[in-house]
C-alpha positions as CSV (number, residue, x, y, z in Angstrom):
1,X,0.0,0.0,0.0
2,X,3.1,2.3,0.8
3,X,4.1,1.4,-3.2
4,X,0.6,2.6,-3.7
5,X,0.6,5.9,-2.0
6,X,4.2,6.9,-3.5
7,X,2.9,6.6,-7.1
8,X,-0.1,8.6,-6.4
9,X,2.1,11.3,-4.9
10,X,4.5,10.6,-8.2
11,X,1.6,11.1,-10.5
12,X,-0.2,14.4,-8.5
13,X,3.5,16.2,-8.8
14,X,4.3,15.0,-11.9
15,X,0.6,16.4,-13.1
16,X,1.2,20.0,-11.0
17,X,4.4,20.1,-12.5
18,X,3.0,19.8,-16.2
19,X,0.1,21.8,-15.6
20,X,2.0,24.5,-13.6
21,X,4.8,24.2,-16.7
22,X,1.8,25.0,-19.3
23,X,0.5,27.9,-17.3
24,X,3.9,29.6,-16.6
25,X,4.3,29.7,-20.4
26,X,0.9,31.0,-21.3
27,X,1.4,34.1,-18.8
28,X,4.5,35.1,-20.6
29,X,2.2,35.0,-23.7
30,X,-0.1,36.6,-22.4
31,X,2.1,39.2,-21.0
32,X,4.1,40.0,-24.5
33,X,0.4,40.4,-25.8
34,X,-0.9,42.4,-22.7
35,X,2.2,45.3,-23.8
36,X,1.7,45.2,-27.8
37,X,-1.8,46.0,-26.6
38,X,-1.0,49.1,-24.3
39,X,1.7,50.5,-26.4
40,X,1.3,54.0,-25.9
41,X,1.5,56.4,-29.2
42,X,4.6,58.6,-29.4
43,X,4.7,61.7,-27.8
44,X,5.5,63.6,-30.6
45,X,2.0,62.9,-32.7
46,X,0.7,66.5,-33.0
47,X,-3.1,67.0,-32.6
48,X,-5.3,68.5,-35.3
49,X,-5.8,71.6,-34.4
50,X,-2.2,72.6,-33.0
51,X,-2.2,74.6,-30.3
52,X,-0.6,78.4,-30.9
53,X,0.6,80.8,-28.7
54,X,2.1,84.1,-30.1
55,X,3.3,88.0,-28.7
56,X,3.5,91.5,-29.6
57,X,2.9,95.0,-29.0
58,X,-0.2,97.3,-30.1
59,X,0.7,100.3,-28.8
60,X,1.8,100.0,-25.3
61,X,0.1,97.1,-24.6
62,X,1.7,93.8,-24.6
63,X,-0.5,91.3,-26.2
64,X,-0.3,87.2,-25.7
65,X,-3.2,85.1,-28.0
66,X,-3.4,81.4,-27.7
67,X,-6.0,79.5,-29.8
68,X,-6.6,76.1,-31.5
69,X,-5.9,76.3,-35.4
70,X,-8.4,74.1,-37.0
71,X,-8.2,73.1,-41.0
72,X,-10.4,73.4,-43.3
73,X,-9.8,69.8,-45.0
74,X,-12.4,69.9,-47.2
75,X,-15.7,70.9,-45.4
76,X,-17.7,73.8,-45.7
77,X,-16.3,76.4,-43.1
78,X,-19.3,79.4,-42.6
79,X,-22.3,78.5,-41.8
80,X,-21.8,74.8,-41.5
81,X,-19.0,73.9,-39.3
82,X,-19.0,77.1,-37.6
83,X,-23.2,77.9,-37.9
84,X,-23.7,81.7,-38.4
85,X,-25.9,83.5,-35.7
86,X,-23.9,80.8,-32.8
87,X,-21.2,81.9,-30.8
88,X,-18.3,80.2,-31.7
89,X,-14.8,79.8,-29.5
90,X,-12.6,81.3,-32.5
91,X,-10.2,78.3,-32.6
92,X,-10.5,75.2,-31.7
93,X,-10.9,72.9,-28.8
94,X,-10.3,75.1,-25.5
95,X,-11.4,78.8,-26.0
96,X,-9.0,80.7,-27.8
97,X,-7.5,83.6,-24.7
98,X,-6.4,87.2,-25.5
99,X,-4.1,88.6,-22.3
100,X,-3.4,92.6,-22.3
101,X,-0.8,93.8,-20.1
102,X,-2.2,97.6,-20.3
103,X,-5.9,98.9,-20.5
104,X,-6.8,99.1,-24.3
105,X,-10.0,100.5,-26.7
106,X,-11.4,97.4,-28.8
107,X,-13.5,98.9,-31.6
108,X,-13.4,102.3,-29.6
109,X,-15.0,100.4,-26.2
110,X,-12.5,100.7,-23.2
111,X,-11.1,97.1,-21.8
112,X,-9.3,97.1,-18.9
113,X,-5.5,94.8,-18.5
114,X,-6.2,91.3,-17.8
115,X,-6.8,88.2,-19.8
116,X,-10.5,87.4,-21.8
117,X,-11.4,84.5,-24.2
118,X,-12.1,85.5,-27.3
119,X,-15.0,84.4,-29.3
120,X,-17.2,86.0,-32.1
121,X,-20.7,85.2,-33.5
122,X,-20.3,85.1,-37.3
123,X,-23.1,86.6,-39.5
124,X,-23.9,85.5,-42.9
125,X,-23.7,88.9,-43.9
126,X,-23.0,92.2,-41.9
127,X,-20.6,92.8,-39.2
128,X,-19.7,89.9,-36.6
129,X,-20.1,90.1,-32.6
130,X,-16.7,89.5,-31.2
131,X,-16.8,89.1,-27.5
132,X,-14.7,89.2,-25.0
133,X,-15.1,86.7,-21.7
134,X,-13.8,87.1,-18.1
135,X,-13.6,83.0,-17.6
136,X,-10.5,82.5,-20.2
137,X,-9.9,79.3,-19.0
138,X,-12.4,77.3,-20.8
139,X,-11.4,73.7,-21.6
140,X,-14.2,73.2,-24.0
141,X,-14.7,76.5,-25.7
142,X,-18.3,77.2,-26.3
143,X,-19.8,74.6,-24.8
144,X,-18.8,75.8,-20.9
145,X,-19.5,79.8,-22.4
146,X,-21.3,81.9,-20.3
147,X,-23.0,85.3,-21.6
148,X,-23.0,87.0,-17.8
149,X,-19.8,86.5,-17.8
150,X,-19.0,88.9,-20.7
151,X,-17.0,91.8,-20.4
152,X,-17.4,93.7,-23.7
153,X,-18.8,92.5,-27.0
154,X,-18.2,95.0,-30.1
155,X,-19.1,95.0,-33.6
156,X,-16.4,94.2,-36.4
157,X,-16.9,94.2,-40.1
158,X,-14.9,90.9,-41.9
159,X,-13.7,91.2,-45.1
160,X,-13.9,88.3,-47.8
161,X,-10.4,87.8,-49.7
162,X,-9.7,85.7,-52.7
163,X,-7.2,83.6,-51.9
164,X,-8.4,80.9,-49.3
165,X,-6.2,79.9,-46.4
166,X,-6.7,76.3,-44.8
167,X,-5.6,76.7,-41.3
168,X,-7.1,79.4,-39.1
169,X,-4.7,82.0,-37.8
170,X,-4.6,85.1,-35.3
171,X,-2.0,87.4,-36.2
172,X,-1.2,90.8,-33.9
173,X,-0.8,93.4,-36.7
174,X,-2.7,96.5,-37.9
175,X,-5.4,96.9,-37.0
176,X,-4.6,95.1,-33.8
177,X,-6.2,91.5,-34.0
178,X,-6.7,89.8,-37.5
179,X,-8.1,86.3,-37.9
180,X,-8.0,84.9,-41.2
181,X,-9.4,81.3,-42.2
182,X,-10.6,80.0,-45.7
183,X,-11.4,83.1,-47.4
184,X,-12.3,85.3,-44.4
185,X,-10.4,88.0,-42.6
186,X,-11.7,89.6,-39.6
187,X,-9.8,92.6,-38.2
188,X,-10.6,93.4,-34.6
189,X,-9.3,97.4,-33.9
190,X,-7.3,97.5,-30.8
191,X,-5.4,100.9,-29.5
């Protein structure tokens, strides 16, 4: 019974063994197929709309823009990705901030130092809104915007060019702020 007993104990290690054997190498599998799974994409993938930030002077004023700079790639622009008569963040993604390091006139309205987000309300035809918010900070743009919270809104006429340009930009030049994107340029007066 004692010859009995030992190959029972012979078989159940022999059987943990194997079985133990077989499951050690399907965790390493398992494992090399857990990272191929996680990989992480590179750091250095841009998003669509890049992120801007650019400086200068009008006047004495020290100006510092950052916005989203969507594409066109292909789709309809006014009135369709950006509806007319909406309020749109001017950029894209977070809302697109305008920080003044002196009290300035916008379209001959006083604004006082201090950083605003920037959005407009495009018109199909006619001058534009272009607002200026106290909560800058907006992660989502329009979608966390706030009315109460606006500061000054002014009227600015945009001008329709021929050439078209497929990413939106914000430049600092005369008249103060310009934004140009597909075919439009809207110049914002600052002094």
């Amino acid at each position: 019974m004692k010859k009995s007993n030992l190959f029972t104990l012979a078989v159940f290690s022999a059987t943990t063994l194997f079985f133990a054997g077989c499951g050690a190498e399907k965790s390493t599998e398992t494992t090399a197929t857990e990272e191929v799974a996680t990989e992480e994409k590179p750091a250095s993938e841009e998003r669509p709309s890049p992120l801007r930030t650019l400086e200068g002077n009008v006047g004495a004023s020290k100006l510092m823009i950052q916005y989203g700079a969507p594409s066109i790639k292909g789709r309809v622009v006014w009135g369709d990705l950006v509806p007319y008569n909406e309020v749109w963040r001017t950029g894209a993604n977070e809302a697109t901030y305008v920080d003044f390091s002196t009290d300035v006139t916008v379209e001959g309205q006083p604004l006082k130092a201090g950083r605003y987000s920037l959005f407009t309300i495009p018109k199909a035809s006619g001058a534009w809104t272009v607002i200026f918010n106290s909560e800058w900070n907006l992660e989502h743009g329009h979608f966390q915007y706030k009315e109460e919270n606006d500061v000054l809104r002014v009227e600015s006429t945009p001008e329709w060019v021929e050439e078209s340009q497929e990413q939106l930009s914000i430049a600092i030049e005369s008249p103060g702020i310009v934004v140009r994107w597909e075919k439009l340029k809207l110049p914002i007066a600052i002094q």
